[in-house]
Structures are given as structure tokens and as C-alpha cells.
C-alpha distance (Angstrom), angle and dihedral (degrees) to the residues before:
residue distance angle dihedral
X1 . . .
X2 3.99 . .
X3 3.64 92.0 .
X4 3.92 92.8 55.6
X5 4.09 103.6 88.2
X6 3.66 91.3 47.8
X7 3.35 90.1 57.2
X8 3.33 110.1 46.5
X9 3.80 79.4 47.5
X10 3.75 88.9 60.4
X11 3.57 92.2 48.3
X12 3.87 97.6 47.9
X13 3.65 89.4 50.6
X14 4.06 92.6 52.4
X15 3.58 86.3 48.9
X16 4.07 91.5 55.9
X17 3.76 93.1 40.7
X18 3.96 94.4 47.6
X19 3.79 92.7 50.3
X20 3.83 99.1 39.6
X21 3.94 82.4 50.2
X22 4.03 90.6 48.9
X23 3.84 83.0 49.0
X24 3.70 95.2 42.2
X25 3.89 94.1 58.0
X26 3.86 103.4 38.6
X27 3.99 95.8 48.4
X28 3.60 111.2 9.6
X29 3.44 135.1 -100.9
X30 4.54 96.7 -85.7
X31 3.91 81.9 50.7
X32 3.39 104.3 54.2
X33 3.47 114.6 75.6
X34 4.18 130.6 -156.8
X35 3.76 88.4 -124.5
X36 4.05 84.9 58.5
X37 3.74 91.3 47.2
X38 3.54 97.6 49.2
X39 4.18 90.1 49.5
X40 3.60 91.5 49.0
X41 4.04 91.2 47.2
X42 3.65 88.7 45.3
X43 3.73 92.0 -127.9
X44 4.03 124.3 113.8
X45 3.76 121.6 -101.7
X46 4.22 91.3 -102.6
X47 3.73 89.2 60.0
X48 4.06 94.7 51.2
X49 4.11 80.9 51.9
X50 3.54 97.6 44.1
X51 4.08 90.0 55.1
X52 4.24 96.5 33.7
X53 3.49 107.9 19.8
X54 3.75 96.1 -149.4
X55 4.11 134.9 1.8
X56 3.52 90.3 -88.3
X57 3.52 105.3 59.9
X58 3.98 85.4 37.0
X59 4.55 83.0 64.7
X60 3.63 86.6 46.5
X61 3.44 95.0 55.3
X62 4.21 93.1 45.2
X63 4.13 83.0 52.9
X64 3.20 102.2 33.3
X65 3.86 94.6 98.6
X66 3.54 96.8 51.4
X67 3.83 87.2 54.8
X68 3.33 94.9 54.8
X69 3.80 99.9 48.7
X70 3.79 95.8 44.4
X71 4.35 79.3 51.3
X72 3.78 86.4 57.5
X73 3.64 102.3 42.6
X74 3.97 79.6 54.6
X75 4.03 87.2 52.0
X76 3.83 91.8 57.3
X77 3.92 97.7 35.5
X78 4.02 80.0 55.8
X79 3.73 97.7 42.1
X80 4.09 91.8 50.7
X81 3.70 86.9 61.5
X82 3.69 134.8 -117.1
X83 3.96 120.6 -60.2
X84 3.49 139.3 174.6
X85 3.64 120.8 9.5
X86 4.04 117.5 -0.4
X87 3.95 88.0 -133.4
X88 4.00 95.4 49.9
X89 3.86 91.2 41.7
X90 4.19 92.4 61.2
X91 4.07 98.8 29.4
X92 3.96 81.8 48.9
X93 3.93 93.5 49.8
X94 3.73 87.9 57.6
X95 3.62 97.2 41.7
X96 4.00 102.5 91.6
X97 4.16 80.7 44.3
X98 4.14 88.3 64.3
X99 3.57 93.6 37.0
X100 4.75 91.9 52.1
X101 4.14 81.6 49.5
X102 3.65 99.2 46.6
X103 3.67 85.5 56.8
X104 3.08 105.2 38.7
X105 4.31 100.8 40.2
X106 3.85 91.0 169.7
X107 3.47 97.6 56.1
X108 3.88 88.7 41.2
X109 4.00 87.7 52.7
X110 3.78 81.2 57.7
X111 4.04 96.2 50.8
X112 3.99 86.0 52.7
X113 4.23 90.0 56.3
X114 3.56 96.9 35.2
X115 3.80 95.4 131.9
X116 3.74 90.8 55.6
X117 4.00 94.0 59.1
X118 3.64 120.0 118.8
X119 3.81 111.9 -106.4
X120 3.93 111.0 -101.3
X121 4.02 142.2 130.6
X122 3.41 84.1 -88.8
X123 3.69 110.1 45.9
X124 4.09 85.2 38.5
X125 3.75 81.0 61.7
X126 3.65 107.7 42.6
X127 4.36 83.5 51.9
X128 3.65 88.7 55.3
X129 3.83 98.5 54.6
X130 4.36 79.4 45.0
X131 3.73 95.1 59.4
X132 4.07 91.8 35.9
X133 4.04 79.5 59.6
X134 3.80 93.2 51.0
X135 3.34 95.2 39.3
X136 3.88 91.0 52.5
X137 3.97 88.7 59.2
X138 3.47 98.7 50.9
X139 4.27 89.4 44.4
X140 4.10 85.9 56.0
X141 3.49 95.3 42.9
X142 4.38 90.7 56.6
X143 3.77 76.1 42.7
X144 3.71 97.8 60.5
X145 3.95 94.5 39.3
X146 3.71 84.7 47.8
X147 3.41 89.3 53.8
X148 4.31 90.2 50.1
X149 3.42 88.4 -121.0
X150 4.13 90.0 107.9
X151 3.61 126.3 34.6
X152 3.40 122.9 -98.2
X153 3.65 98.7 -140.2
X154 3.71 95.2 90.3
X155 3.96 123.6 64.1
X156 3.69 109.8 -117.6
X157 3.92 96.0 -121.0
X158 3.45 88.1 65.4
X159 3.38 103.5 44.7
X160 4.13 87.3 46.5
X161 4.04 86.9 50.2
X162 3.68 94.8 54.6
X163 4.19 84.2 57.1
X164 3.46 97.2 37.7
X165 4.08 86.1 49.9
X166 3.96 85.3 56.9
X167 3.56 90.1 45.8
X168 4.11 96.2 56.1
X169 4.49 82.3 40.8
X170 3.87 78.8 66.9
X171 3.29 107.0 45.9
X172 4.12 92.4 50.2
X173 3.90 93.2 43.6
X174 4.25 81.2 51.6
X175 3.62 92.3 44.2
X176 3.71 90.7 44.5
X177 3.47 115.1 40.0
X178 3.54 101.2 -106.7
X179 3.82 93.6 107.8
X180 3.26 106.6 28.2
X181 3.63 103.9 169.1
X182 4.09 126.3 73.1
X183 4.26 87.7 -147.4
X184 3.53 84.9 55.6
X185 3.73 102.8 39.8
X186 3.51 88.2 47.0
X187 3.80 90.2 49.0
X188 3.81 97.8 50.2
X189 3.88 95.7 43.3
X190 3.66 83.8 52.3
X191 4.17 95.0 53.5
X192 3.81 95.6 42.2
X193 4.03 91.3 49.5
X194 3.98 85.5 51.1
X195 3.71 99.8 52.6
X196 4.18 91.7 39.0
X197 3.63 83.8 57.5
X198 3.73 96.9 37.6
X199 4.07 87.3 65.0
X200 3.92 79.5 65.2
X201 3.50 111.5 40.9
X202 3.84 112.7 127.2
X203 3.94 120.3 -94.6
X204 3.90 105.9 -89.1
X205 3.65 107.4 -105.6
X206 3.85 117.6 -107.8
């Protein structure tokens, strides 16, 4: 008997998050309406409030998941070490980042504002898994100069800005226009990584 409020609690929130992502990926996220998610869920306006507090936290929530798998995957590409060239190692952490925001541009419109979102369990979440990505760049760049294949001249948070500063470029060009292509986003994230990290390649040895 205890157990019976939380779970019907459970369940009404799966209900809301199923239909608001059904809604999500058939008309878009500025089409879809809470009043349509809470028909479709069966549940009354209040209730999609009382679980999301607003639409944007309710998105979060529907993408949350893939956010924090693509964070792991980043985790274990991190933990296995470094390989190959220092440039290619750090564009291709971020890669599978570019590719969830070019498909999603929405929830990649929200990334860009971040630090405007309201507070809630949701948004607290979704700025978590942000700084876990930031601080994964900076850990692999100390990695690679560890490693002597950077310099050690340059702190690693500002070496991991300068890439993460590239990364943001590409989401805005995507979400913009100005890039409109994934070959070519891919490509010029790929060429401005190398030459940031070319300015710190180690001194060739005599």
C-alpha cells in the first residue's frame, strides 16, 4: 500500500514524457504545445507543470538519456587512454556531441542558453552532464601533455576552452545556417581543433 503514490507518480510522469517525446519528434519542439502533451498523456495541464515546471525542462527530460549515455561513452573513451593523433583524439570525443545537436536543433538552441534556464531537477541535471563534458576535455588534455604528446607550457583549461570554443562555433553555424552540412561541420571542427592544438605540440626532439 505505501509504495502505491510513488508509483502511480512514476507512471504519470512516463506517460507525460512518452507523449511530449512523440510530440517532440513529429512537429518540433516550438510546435508542440504543453496543452497537447497533457491531452495526449491524458493528464491535465497542472499535472504536466507539477512534474516539468515549464516546456523546457519537459525537452530536457525527453533528452536527457541520450545526454547521459553519449557523457559515458566519453568517460570510457577517456579512461582507455589517448591514441592516435592528440588533435583527432579531442575533435573525435566531441564528435557524437555535434552529431545529438544537429539532430536535435531545439535542444541544441537550449545548450547555447543554458545559463538562462529556470532552476529545476531537470535543468540542475542537464548542467551537470554540461560541466561533466567540459570537464572531460580539460581531463584529456592534462592526459595528452602527461603523456608528452602536448606541451606543457599551456594549462589544460585553456587549451580545452579553445576546443570547447570551436565546439559551441559549430553548434551556432548548425543552428544557423552558416554550416549547413554535417560533412562539413564535421570537417571544419576537425581543422580548427588541429591547428589550436598544433600551437602546442611538444618541441620535436633533437
Amino acid at each position: 500500500m505505501v509504495g502505491r503514490p510513488q508509483k502511480r507518480t512514476r507512471e504519470t510522469r512516463d506517460k507525460i514524457l512518452v507523449a511530449a517525446r512523440d510530440l517532440f519528434d513529429a512537429q518540433g519542439y516550438e510546435e508542440t504545445s504543453v496543452d497537447a502533451v497533457a491531452e495526449r498523456a491524458g493528464v491535465a495541464k497542472a499535472t504536466v507543470f507539477a512534474h516539468f515546471n515549464d516546456k523546457a525542462n519537459l525537452l530536457i527530460a525527453v533528452r536527457i538519456g541520450s545526454l547521459d549515455a553519449l557523457a559515458e561513452a566519453m568517460r570510457a573513451q577517456i579512461d582507455r587512454g589517448p591514441s592516435g593523433d592528440p588533435a583527432a583524439f579531442l575533435a573525435g570525443l566531441l564528435h557524437p556531441w555535434l552529431a545529438l545537436y544537429r539532430a536535435d536543433p531545439e535542444f541544441a538552441r537550449l545548450y547555447l542558453v543554458q545559463s538562462t534556464l529556470k532552476d529545476a531537477p531537470w535543468t540542475r541535471q542537464f548542467l551537470d552532464v554540461c560541466y561533466r563534458l567540459e570537464e572531460a576535455v580539460v581531463e584529456a588534455v592534462a592526459l595528452l601533455q602527461a603523456s608528452g604528446r602536448l606541451a606543457t607550457g599551456a594549462e589544460p583549461v585553456l587549451l580545452a576552452q579553445g576546443v570547447l570554443a570551436f565546439f559551441y562555433h559549430m553548434i551556432v553555424g548548425f543552428s544557423i545556417g552558416a554550416i549547413p552540412q554535417a560533412e562539413e561541420q564535421a570537417a571544419l571542427f576537425d581543422r580548427l581543433v588541429s591547428r589550436w592544438v598544433s600551437t602546442a605540440l611538444p618541441p620535436p626532439q633533437a
